[in-house]
C-alpha positions in Angstrom: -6.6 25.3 -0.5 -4.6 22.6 -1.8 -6.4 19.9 -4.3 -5.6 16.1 -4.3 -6.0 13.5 -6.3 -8.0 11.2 -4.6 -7.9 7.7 -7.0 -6.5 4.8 -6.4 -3.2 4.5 -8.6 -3.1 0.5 -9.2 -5.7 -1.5 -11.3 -8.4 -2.8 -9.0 -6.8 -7.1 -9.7 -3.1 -5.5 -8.5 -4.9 -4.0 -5.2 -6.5 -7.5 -5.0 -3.4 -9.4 -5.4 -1.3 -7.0 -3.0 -3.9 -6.7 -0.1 -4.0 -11.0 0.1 -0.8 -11.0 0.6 0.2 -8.2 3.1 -2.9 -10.1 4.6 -1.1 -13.4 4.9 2.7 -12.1 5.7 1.0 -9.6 8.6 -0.4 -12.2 10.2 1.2 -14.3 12.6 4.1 -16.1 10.4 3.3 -19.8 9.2 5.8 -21.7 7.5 4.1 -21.4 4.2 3.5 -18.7 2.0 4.2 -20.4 -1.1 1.0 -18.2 -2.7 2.4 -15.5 -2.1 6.0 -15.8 -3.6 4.5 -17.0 -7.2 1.9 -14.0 -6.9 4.4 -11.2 -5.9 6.9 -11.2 -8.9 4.0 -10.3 -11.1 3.0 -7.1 -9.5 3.6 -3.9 -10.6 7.4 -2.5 -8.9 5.8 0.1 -6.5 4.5 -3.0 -5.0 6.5 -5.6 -5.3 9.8 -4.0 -4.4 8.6 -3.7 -0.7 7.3 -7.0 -0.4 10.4 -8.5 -1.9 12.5 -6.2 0.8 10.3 -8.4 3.5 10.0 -11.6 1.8 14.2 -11.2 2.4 14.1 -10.7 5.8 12.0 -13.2 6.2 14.2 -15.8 4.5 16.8 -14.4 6.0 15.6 -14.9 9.5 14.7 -17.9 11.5 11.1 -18.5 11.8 11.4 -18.4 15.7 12.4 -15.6 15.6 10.6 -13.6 13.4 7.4 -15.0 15.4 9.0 -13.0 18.7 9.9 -10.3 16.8 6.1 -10.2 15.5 4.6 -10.6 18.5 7.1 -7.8 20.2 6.2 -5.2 17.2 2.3 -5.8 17.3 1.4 -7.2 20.7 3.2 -4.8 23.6 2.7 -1.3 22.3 -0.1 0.7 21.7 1.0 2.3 18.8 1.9 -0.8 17.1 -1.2 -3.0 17.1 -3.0 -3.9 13.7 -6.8 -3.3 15.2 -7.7 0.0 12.9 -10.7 1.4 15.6 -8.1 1.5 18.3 -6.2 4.3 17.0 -9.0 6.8 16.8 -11.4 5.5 19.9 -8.9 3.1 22.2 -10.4 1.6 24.5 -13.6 3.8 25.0 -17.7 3.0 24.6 -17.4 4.2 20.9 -15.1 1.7 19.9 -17.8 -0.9 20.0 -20.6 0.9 17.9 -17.4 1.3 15.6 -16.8 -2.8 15.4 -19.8 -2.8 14.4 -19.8 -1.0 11.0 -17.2 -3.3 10.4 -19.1 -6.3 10.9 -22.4 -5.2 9.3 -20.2 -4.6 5.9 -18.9 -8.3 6.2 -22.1 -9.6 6.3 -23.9 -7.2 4.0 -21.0 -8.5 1.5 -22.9 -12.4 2.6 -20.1 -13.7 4.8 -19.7 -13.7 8.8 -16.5 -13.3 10.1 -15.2 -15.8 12.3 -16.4 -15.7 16.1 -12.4 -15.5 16.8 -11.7 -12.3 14.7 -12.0 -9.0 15.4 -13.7 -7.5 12.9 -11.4 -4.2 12.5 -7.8 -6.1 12.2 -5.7 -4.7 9.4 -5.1 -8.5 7.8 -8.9 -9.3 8.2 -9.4 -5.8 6.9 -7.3 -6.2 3.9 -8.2 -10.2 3.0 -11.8 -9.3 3.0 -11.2 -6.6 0.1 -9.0 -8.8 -1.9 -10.8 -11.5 -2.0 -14.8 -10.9 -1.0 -15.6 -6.7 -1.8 -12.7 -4.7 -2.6 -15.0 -1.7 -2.5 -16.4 -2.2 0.4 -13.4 -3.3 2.1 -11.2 -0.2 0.8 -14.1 2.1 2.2 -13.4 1.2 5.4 -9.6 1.4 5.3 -9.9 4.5 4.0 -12.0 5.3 6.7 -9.6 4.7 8.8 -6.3 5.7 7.4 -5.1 8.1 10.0 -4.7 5.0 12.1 -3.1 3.2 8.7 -0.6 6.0 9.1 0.1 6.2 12.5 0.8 2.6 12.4 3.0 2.9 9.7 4.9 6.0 10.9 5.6 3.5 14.5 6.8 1.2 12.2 9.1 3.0 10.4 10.4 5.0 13.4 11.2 1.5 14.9 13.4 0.7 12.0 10.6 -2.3 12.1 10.7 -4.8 8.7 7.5 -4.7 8.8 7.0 -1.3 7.9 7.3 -2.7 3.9 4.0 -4.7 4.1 2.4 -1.7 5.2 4.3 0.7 2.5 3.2 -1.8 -0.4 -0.5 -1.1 1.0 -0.1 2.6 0.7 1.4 2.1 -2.6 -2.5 1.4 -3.7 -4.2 4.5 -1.9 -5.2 7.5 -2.7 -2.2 10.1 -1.7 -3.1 11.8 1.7 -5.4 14.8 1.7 -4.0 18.0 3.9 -7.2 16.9 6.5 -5.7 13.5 7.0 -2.5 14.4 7.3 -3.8 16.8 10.0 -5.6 13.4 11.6 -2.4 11.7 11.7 -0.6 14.4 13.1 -3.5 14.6 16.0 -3.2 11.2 16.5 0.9 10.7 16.7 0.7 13.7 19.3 -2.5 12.1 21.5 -2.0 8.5 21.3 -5.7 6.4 21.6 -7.6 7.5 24.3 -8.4 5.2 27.4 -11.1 4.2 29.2 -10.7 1.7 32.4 -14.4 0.9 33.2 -17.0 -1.1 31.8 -15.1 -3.0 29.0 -17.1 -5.6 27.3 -15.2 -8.3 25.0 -16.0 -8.3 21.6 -17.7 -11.9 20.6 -19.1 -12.8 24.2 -22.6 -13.3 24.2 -23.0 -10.0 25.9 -21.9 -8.6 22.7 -24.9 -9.5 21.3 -26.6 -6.9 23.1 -25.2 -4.5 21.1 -27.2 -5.4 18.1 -30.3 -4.1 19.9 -28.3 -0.5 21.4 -27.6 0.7 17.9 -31.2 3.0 18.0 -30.7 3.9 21.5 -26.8 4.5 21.5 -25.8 2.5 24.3 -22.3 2.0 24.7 -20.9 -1.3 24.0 -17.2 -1.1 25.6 -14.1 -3.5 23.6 -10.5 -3.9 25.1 -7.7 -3.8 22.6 -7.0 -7.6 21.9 -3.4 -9.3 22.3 -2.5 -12.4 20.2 -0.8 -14.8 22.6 2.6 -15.9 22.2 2.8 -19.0 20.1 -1.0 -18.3 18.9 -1.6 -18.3 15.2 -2.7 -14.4 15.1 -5.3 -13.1 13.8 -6.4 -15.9 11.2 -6.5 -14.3 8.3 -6.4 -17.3 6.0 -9.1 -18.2 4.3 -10.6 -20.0 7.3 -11.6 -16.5 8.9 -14.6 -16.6 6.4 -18.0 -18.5 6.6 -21.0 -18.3 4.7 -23.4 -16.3 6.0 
């Protein structure tokens, strides 16, 4: 059997640094992202060279239409959406008890998210370890890296620009263990399961019954979310956080 190294190889402030902003140039694109082009020269090269490889494109291309190119990549194809319990549970009754674990770290780390996020999306994922528990936050990425990967492997495939955001992220994990890579490989063939019946939004108030169906395991049933075209995405500026 085959040993790995499993520790992360950056310093904990680069993985800080790099997470905010694949967190702000995944999300929907703004016009501004002046943060992140003082932050990015200073990072080590395994990071910054792939953000600099987007940050090209994305001054090479009008802002139209790298908004219908983002909302092509993430928004129409299974494969190629940015919610991280999709990959592994689609849209089944475990997905929800999944959310939750998500949202039970965010507040255990003393903020909520905001009632207009999904808890599981990669940026949200990534800006709450950057900036509010990197620990905490990288636990559940890692968690959930088969789905990282399979993401990542669409993206690439694609010939997508967007694959470098997610390249720099991988830059700061652990290299894959032969079970994972046996995940991903699952996954890729499968695809996320399906479930038509029963689905229940996340953030309605029947959500909130949920809370109460943890003991009992009641299912709590999510579809996968869609950001609308000319939305803002998933929010994951600093405004997805409140105090708790």
């Amino acid at each position: 059997m085959k040993l790995w190294k499993r520790q992360p190889r950056l310093e904990d402030d680069a993985v800080r640094a790099t997470w905010q902003c694949v967190s702000l140039l995944l999300d929907y694109p703004a016009d501004d992202v002046e943060a992140v082009r003082h932050t990015v020269p200073h990072l080590p090269d395994p990071v910054r060279e792939p953000l600099e490889t987007f940050l090209a494109h994305r001054d090479g291309t009008p802002i139209v239409e790298l908004r219908a190119d983002y909302v092509e990549t993430f928004d129409t194809r299974r494969r190629g959406n940015l919610f991280l319990t999709y990959f592994v549970h689609g849209d089944t009754r475990q997905r929800g008890m999944a959310l939750l674990r998500f949202k039970d770290t965010y507040e255990a780390a003393g903020v909520d998210l905001d009632p207009g996020e999904l808890p599981d999306h990669l940026c949200v994922v990534l800006e709450f370890a950057g900036t509010v528990d990197l620990e905490s936050g990288r636990a559940l990425l890692l968690d959930h890296r088969a789905g990282f990967e399979v993401l990542r492997l669409h993206l690439r495939t694609a010939g997508s620009p967007w694959v470098s955001l997610l390249d720099a992220v991988a830059e700061t994990l652990p290299t894959l263990a032969g079970d994972e890579e046996e995940a991903i490989r699952r996954l890729v063939a499968a695809g996320p399961p399906k479930e038509e019946v029963g689905l229940t939004p996340y953030g309605t108030p029947s959500f909130d019954a949920a809370l109460m169906e943890r003991t009992s395991g009641g299912p709590v049933d999510l579809p996968m979310p869609t950001v609308p075209i000319g939305s803002q995405g998933s929010g994951s500026t600093a405004s997805t956080w409140r105090s708790a």
